[in-house]
N, C-alpha and C positions, 0 to 999 in steps of 0.2 A: 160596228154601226149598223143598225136595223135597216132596209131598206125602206121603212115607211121613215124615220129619219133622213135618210136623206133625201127622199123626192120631196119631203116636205121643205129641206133646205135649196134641191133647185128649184122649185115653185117661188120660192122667195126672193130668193135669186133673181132668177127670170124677171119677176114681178118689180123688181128696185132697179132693174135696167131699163122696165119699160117706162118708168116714173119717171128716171134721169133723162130719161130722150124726150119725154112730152115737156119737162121742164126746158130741155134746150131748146127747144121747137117756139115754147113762149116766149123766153129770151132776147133769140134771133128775132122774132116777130115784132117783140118792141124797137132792138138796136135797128130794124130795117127803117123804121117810122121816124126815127129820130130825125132832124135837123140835121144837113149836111154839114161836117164841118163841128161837132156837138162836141165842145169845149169839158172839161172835167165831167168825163163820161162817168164814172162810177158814182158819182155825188145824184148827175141826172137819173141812171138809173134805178137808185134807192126809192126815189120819188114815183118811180112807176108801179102799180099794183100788179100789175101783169107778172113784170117782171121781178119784182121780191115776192110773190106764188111761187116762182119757178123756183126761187133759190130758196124759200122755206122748203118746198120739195125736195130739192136734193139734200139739202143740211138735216131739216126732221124724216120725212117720210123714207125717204132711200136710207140714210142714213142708219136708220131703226129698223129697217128691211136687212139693210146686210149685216150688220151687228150679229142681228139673229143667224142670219142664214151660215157668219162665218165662225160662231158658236157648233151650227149643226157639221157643219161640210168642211170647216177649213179653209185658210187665207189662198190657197192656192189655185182653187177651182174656181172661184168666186169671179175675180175680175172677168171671166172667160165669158162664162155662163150670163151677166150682167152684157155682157155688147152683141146678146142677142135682140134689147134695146135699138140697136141700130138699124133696125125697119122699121121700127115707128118712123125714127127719125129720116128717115128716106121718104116714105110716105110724106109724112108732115113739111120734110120740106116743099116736094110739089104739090101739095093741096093749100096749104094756110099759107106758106110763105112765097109760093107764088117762084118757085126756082126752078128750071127745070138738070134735069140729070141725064147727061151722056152716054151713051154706050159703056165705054171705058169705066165712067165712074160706077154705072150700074153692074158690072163686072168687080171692079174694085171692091167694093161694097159685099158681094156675094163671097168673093176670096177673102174678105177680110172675115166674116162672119162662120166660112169652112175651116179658115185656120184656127179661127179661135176656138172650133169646137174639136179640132184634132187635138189640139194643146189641154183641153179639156176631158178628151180619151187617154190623156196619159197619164190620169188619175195624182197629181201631185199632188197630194193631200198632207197636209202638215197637222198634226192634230195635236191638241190642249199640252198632252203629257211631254212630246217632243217638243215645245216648249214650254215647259217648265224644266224639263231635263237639263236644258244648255241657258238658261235665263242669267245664271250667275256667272258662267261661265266665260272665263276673262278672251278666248281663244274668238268665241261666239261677238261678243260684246266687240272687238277690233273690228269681226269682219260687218257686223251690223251697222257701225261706225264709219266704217270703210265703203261699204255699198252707199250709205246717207249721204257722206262725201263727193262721193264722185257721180252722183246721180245730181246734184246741187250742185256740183261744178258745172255736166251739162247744162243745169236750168242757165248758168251764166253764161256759159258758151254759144247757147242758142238768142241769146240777147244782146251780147256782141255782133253777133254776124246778121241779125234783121239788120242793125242802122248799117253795116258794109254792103248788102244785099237786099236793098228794097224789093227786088221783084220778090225773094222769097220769104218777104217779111211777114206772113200770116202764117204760113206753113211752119217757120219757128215757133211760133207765139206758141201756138198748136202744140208742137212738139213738147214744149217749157213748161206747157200746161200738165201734160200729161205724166212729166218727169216729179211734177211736186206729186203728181196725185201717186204716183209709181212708190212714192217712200211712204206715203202718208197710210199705204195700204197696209205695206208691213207692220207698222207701229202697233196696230190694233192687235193683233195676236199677242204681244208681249203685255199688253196693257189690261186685258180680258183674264191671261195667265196668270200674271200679280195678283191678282183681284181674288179670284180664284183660288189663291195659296198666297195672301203676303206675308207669310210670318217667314221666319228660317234665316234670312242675309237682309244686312241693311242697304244690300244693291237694290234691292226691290221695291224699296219707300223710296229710292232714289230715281229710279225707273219711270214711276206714277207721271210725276209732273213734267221729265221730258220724254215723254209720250203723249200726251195731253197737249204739252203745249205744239208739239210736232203736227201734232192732228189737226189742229186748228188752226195754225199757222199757214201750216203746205196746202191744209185744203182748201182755203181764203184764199191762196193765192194762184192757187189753181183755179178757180172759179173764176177770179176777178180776169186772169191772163187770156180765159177761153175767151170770155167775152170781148176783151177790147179784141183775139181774133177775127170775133163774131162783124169786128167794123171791117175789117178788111176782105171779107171771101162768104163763102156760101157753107153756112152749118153742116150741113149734111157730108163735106167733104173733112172740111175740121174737125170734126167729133171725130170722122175715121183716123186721121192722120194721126190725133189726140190720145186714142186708144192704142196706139204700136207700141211707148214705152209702157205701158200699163199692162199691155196681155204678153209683152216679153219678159218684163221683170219677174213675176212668178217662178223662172226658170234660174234665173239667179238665185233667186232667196232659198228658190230650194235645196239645187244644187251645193252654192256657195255656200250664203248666210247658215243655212241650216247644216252642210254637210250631210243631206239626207242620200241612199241608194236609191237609183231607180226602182220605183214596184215592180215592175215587169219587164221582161224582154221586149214588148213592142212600145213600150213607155219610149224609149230616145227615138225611133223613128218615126213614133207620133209626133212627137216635137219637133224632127226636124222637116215632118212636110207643113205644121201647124206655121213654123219660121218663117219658110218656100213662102208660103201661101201670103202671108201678110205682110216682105216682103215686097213680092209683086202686088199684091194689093195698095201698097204706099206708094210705088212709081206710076200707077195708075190714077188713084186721087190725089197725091200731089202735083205732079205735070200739068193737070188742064188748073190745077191752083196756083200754080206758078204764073202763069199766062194770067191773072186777074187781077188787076189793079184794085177795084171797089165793086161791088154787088149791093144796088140797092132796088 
């Protein structure tokens, strides 16, 4: 890979994270305005222009950003380099939406954005050829399977226990949110691959459309989950807490799903300060979110 290739991919990068956070920042701005009490929130929100901007933004504009970018660079750097995004959304939340941010949280937030760029230094790069390599491959296929499973089981898990746990009923939401976007990410590599080579095995035409429908499904309902978060707490903390299964599962799919080697010697203790870090960056913006009933 040429190095003008890839600054060009984290340019992109970069740039569909900044996208996604100005979208949030919209979002939360409408659910703030809304009607206390605002009965079939999602039906309301369609009605708002502000707030279907944001979400044309994330679905086309990001969407088409990282496409490209995970063409250039690979599915594994991508989520990292994209929650650099998350100083907009800091910013944004104290200027437009009128929130202010903690000590703690503004720490959190800085930990959460060092890990992600540690996890980022440790170059997991999954590229085009190593999947297609394992595409058909029945070994590959279980554990892809097997990650979807129990990433989906979380998202139910985490739905269970808000109605046992009101206090920490956002901070789930959040989480569940993050779990659909966590599978939805991987999908796109095997669906880019196919595309790319679909001739050879009729796994591959079989592939097409549950990747496609995976894509759309997890990521609608990933969206639709942030938001009703977005009723309970303050964006700027949700999006972080939102982002911990999203910048951890890259370490799975590589490790696991892919059965790839680490590139380098300092590759695993990159990871394992990029964990540290974000980690303690979640008991930091989850705790003062725990403590919030409503933010409007």
């Amino acid at each position: 890979m040429g190095s003008e290739t890839y600054l060009l991919g984290v340019i992109l990068t970069v740039f569909s994270g900044v996208v996604v956070n100005i979208a949030v920042v919209m979002q939360k701005y409408v659910i703030n305005n809304l009607p206390e009490g605002e009965e079939k929130l999602m039906k309301t929100l369609i009605r708002k222009p502000m707030w279907l901007t944001g979400l044309i933004m994330q679905l086309a504009l990001s969407g088409i950003l990282t496409i490209v970018a995970q063409i250039l660079i690979g599915p594994a750097l991508v989520p990292g380099l994209m929650a650099s995004g998350l100083i907009v959304l800091a910013l944004g939340s104290v200027k437009i939406l009128n929130e202010t941010l903690k000590t703690e949280e503004i720490i959190g937030i800085i930990l959460l954005i060092i890990g992600i760029l540690f996890l980022g230094l440790s170059t997991l790069e999954i590229t085009a050829n190593d999947v297609i390599a394992v595409i058909v491959d029945v070994n590959f296929n279980i554990r892809l399977f097997t990650y979807t499973f129990i990433f989906i089981g979380g998202f139910i898990i985490c739905n269970l226990l808000q109605k046992k746990f009101e206090r920490y009923k956002a901070l789930l939401i959040a989480t569940g949110s993050g779990l659909m976007f966590a599978i939805a990410n991987l999908y796109l590599s095997p669906l880019f691959a196919i595309f790319s080579n679909p001739f050879g095995h009729p796994w591959k035409i079989v592939m097409i459309p549950i990747s496609i429908f995976i894509l759309i499904f997890l990521n609608a309902i990933g969206i639709i989950r942030i938001n009703v978060a977005f009723t309970e707490g303050k964006a700027s903390n949700l999006t972080g807490i939102q982002q911990v299964p999203i910048q951890i599962s890259p370490i799975f799919v590589y490790f696991v799903v892919f059965a790839l080697p680490a590139p380098f010697f300092m590759a695993i203790p990159y990871l394992i300060i990029g964990i540290v870090l974000i980690i303690i960056s979640t008991f930091l913006l989850g705790t003062r979110q725990a403590q919030m009933d409503e933010i409007k």
